[in-house]
C-alpha positions in Angstrom: -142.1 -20.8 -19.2 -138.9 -19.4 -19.9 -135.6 -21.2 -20.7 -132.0 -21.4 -19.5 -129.7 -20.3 -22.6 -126.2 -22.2 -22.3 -124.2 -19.7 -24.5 -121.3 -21.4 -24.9 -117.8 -21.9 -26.6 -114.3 -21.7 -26.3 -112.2 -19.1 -24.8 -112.4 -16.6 -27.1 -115.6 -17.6 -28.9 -116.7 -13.9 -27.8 -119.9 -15.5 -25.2 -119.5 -12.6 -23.6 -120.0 -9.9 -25.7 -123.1 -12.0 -27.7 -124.1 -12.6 -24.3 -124.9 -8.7 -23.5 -126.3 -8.0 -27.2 -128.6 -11.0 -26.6 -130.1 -9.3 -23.4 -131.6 -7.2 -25.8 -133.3 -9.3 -28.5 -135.0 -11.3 -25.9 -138.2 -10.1 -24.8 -139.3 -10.0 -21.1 -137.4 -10.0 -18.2 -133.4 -11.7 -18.9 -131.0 -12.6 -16.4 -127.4 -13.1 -17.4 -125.0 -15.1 -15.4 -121.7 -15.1 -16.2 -119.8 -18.5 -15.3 -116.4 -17.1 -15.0 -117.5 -15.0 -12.0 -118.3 -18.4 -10.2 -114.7 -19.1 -10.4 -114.0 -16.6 -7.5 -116.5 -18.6 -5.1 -114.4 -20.7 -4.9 -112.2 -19.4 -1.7 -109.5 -21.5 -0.4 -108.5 -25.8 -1.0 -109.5 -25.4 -5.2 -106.2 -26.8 -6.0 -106.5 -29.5 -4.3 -109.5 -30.7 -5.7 -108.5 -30.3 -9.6 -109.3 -28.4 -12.1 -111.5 -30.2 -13.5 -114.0 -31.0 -10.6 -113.8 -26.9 -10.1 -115.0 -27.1 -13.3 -117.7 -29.2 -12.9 -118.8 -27.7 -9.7 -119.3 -24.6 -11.4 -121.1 -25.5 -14.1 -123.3 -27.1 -11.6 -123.6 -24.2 -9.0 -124.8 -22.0 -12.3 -127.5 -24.2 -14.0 -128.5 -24.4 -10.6 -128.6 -20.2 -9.7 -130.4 -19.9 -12.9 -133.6 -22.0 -11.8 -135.1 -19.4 -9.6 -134.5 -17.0 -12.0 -136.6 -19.2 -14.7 -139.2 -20.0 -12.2 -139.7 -16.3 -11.7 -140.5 -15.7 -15.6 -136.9 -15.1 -16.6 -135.3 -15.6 -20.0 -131.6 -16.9 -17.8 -128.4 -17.1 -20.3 -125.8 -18.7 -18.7 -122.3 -17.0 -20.6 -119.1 -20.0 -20.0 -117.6 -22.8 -21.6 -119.9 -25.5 -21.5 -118.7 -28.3 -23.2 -121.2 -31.1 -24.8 -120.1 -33.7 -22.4 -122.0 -31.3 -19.5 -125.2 -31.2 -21.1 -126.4 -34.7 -19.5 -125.9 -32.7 -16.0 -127.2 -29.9 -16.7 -130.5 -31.3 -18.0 -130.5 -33.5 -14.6 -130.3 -30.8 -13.1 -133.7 -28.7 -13.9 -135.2 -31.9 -14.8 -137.7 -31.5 -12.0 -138.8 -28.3 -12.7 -139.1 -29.0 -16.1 -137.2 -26.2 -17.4 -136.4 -25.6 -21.2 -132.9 -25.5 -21.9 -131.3 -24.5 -24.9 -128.0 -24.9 -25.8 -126.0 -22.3 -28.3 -122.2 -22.6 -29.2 -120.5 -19.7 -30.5 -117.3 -21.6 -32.6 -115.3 -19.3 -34.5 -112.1 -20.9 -36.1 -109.1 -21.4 -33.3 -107.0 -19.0 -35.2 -109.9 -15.9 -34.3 -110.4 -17.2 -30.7 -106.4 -17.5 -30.2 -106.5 -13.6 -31.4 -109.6 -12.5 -29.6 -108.0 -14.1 -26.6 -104.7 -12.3 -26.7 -106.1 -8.8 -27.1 -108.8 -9.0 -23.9 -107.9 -5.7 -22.2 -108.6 -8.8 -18.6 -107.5 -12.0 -18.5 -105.2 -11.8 -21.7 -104.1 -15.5 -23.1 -101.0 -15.2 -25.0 -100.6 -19.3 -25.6 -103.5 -20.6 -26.8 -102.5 -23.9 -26.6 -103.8 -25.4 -23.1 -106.9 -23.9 -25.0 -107.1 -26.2 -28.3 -108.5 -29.6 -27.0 -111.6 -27.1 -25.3 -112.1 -25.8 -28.8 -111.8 -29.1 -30.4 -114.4 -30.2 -27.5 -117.3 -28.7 -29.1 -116.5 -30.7 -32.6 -119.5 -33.0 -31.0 -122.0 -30.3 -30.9 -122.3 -29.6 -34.4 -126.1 -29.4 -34.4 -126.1 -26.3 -31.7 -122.8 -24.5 -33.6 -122.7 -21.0 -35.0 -119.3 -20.9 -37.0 -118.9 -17.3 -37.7 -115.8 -15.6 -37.8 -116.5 -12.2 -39.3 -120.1 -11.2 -37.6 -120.2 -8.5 -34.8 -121.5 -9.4 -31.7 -125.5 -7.8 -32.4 -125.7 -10.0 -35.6 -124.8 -13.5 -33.8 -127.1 -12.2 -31.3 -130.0 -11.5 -34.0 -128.9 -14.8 -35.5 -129.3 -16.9 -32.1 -132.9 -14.9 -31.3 -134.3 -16.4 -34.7 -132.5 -20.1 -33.7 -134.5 -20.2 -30.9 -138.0 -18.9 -32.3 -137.2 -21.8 -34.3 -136.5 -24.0 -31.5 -133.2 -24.7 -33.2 -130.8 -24.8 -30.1 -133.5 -26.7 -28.0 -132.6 -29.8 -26.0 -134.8 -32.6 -25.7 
């Protein structure tokens, strides 16, 4: 069976590009579901329900949209910021099917996300300070971290293809 790739990070970690490189390297079938999309489900009363259950709800409604996928013989990689503290979910969640799922952080230093995230040509970030306790998040994950700074987006991507030959990124 094929697994559900949580390519995460912080904003500006670069998921995205990675993301499309890693399509790729992966043999078979891939499916690619990017999280921020899931953000514009969400049609009228998120305000009132927080941030931080949107959040949640997302990250939920994804693992979720990637099981079929899986069960169909799909590599799934599931491109947002998935902090550590989401992982216990997520694994709940395709628990039943008994679904792989491996978990890959992209974690640059705050300085090249912070620069990365200013010069998007969509969704530019000028302040990266609501930002820094996200990035600081993922200080738990240190097992499942790439920290690269300088490497284009096909050599993470070859990088994260031989993690998880390895069974590097896998969680248990």
């Amino acid at each position: 069976m094929k697994s559900i790739i949580l390519l995460s990070g912080p904003v500006g970690a670069g998921k995205t590009e990675v993301a499309r490189e890693l399509v790729n390297e992966l043999d078979g079938p891939v499916a690619n579901i990017e999280g921020d999309k899931f953000w514009f489900f969400i049609a009228k009363g998120g305000r009132e329900l927080g941030q931080k259950k949107n959040f949640r709800t997302i990250m939920a409604a994804m693992t979720a949209a990637a099981i079929p996928y899986v069960m169909a013989g799909y590599h799934v990689i599931l491109d947002f910021s998935i902090p550590p503290w989401f992982l216990e979910a997520a694994c709940k969640i395709v628990k039943k099917r008994e679904i792989p799922l491996d978990f890959v952080v992209l974690r640059p230093s705050e300085k090249v996300c912070a620069e990365r995230a200013a010069s998007r040509a969509q969704g530019q970030i000028s302040d990266y300070t609501p930002y820094r306790e996200l990035h600081a998040a993922f200080d738990e994950a240190e097992r499942y971290i790439i920290h690269d700074d300088t490497s284009d987006a096909a050599t993470v991507a070859k990088l994260i293809r031989k993690g998880l030959d390895e069974g590097k990124f896998r969680l248990d």
